[in-house]
C-alpha positions in Angstrom: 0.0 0.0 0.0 1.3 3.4 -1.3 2.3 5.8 1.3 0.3 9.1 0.8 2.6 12.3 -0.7 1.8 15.8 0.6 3.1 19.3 -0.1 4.0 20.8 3.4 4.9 24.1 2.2 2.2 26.8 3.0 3.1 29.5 1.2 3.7 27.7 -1.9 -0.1 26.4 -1.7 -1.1 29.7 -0.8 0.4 30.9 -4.5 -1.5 27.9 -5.9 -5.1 28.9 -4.7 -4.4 32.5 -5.4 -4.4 32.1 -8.7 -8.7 31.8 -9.1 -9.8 35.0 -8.6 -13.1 33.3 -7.0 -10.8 31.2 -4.4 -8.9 34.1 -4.2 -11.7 36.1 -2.5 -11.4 33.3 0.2 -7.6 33.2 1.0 -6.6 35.6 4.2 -4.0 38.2 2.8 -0.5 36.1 3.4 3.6 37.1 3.3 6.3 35.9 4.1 7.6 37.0 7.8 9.6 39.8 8.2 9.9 43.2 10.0 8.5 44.7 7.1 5.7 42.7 6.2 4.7 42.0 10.0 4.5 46.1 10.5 2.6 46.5 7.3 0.1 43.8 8.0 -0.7 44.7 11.3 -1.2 48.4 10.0 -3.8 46.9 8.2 -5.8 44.5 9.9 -4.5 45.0 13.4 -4.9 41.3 14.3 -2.4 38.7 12.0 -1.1 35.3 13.1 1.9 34.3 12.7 2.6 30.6 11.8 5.4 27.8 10.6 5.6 27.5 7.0 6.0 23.8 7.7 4.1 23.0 11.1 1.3 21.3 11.8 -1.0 20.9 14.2 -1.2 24.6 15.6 2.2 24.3 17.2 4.0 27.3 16.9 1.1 29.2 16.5 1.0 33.1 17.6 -1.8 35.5 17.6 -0.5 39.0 17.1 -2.3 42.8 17.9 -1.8 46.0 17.8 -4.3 47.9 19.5 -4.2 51.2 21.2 -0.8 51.8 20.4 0.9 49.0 22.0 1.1 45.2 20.9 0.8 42.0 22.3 0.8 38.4 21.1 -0.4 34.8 22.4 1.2 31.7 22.0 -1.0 28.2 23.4 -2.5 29.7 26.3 0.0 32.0 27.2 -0.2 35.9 26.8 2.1 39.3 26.4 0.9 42.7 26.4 1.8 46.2 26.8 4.7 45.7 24.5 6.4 48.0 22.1 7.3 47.6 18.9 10.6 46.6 19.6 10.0 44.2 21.7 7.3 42.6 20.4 9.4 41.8 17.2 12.7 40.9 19.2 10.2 38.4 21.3 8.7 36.6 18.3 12.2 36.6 16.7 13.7 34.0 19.3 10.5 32.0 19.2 10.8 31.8 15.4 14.8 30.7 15.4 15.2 31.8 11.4 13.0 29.6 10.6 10.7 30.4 7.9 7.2 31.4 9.2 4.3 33.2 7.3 2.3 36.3 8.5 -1.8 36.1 8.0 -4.3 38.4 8.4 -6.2 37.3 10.9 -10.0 36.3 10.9 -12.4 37.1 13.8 -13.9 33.9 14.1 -17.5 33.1 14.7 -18.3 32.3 18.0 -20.2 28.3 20.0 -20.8 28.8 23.0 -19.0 32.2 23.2 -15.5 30.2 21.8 -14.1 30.6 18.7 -14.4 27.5 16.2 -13.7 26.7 12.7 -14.1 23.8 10.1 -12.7 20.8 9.1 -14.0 19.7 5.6 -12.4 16.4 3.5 -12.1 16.7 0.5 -11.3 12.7 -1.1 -11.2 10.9 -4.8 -13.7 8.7 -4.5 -14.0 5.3 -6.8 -14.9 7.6 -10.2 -11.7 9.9 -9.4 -13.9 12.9 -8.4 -13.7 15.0 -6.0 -15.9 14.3 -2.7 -16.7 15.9 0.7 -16.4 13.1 2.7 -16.6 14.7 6.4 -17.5 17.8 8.1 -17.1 18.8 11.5 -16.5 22.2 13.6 -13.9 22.4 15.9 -14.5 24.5 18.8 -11.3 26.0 20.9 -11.1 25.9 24.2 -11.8 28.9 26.4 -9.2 31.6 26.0 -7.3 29.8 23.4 -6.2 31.4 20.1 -6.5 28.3 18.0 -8.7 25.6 17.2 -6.6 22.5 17.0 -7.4 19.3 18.3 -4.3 18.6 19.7 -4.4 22.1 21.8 -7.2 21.0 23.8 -10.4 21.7 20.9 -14.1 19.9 21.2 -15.3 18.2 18.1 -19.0 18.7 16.9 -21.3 17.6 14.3 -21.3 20.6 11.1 -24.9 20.8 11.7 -25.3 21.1 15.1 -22.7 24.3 15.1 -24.0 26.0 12.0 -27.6 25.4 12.6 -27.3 27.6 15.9 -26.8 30.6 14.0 -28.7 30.4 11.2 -31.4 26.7 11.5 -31.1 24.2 9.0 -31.6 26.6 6.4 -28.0 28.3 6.8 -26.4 24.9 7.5 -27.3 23.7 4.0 -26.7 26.7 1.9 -23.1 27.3 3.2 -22.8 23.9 3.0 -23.3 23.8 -1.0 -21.1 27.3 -1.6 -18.4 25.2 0.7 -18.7 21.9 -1.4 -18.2 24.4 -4.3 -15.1 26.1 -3.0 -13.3 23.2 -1.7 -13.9 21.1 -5.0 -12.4 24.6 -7.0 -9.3 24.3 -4.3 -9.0 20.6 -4.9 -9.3 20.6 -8.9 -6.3 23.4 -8.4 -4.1 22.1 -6.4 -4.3 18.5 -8.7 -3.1 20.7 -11.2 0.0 21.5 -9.5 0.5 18.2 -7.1 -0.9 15.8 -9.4 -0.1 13.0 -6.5 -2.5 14.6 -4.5 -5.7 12.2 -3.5 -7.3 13.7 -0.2 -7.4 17.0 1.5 -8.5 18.6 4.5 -9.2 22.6 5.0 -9.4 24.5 7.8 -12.0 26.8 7.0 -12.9 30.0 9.4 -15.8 31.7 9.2 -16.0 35.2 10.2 -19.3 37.2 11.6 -21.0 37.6 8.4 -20.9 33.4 7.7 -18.4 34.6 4.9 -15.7 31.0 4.1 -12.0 31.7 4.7 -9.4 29.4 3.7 -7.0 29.3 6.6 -5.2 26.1 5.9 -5.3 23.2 2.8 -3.3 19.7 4.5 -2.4 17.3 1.8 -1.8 14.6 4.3 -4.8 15.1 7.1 -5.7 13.2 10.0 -9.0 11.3 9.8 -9.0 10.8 14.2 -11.1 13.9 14.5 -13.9 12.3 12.8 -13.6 9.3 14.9 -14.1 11.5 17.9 -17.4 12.2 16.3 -21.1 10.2 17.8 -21.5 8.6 14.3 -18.3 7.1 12.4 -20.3 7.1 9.0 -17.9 9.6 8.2 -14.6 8.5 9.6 -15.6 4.6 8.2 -16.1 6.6 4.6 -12.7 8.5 4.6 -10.9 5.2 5.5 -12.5 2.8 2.7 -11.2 6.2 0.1 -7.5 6.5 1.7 -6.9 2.7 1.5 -8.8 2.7 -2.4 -6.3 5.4 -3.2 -3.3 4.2 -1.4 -4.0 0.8 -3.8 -4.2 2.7 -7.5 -1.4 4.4 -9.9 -1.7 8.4 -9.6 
């Protein structure tokens, strides 16, 4: 059985998807990390995170802000305030190590019981070679945390249950289709590029107004989330795909 390839650099997928203006419209603004770029984007947005080109499950993760002149940042649980500029940048400096890390605007995530979440959608080749949504779920941070990653602590729920509360069934199955849409475009697109490519899973936010943002496209994802769900229809699903494409030629 063929172990699975993936494409671990960030950036370089971020240049993929930005390519479609329509996906385009869905990718946070990203750079490269520097003095520069870090100044400018917070000058814009005020809130950016800054992340591993490389990493993977949240680690290394850092919530930046500027906000009423001073800045502060959080890493995991832990916070820094009331810092100046030159601080702040010698700080996340050391915790980067010249390694090469990414700077994105940041998206004010919608809120589950008052704590951020976002969404983990797979995206599979299923026996016809098409692309197919084969889970959903939300993944809801834990109180005070910056990030939603499962292994920083973060609840799984059902899609519905999560998206239902802000808008009934009626919102859950409409941004349902525009997402099937979007992450079919992504998938179709990144192919292109990584034609070894035979399962995804984004990380989708979704800010106040319900409005998709890609925050993250893994090549290689973890399917244990949607074991952690009530129902393993799903997680039963994305394992009968993985091993059918682990068995076939590109």
């Amino acid at each position: 059985m063929r172990k699975r390839r993936g494409v671990y650099n960030k950036w370089a997928k971020t240049v993929v998807l930005n390519q479609k203006a329509s996906i385009r419209s869905h990718v946070p603004h990203t750079l490269l990390f520097s003095e520069n770029s870090l100044k400018r984007m917070l000058q814009l947005y005020q809130m950016v995170y800054v992340k591993p080109n490389s990493g993977s499950h949240g680690v290394g993760v850092m919530r930046v802000e500027h906000k009423n002149g001073t800045y502060s940042y959080q890493l995991g649980a832990r916070k820094r305030r009331n810092l100046t500029w030159p601080q702040l940048f010698h700080s996340l400096k050391n915790k980067i190590q010249g390694t090469t890390y990414l700077v994105q605007r940041g998206i004010h995530l919608s809120r589950f019981k008052n704590r951020i979440y976002d969404l983990r959608i797979e995206v599979q080749l299923n026996e016809n070679r098409n692309w197919q949504i084969t889970g959903m779920l939300a993944r809801v941070a834990q109180p005070g945390m910056a990030v939603t990653n499962g292994a920083l602590g973060a609840d799984v729920y059902t899609y519905n249950s999560v998206i239902a509360a802000h808008g009934g069934a009626e919102l859950a199955k409409k941004l349902h289709a525009e997402l099937h849409s979007l992450c079919v475009d992504c998938a179709h697109l990144l192919k292109a590029k990584y034609p070894f490519l035979t399962e995804l899973g984004f990380d989708i936010a979704l800010d106040h107004r319900m409005h998709p943002w890609i925050l993250e496209v893994n090549t290689t994802p973890e399917a244990i989330p949607f074991e952690k769900l009530p129902t393993k229809t799903m997680y039963n699903r994305i394992m009968q795909l993985r091993r059918l494409n682990a068995r076939r030629p590109y």
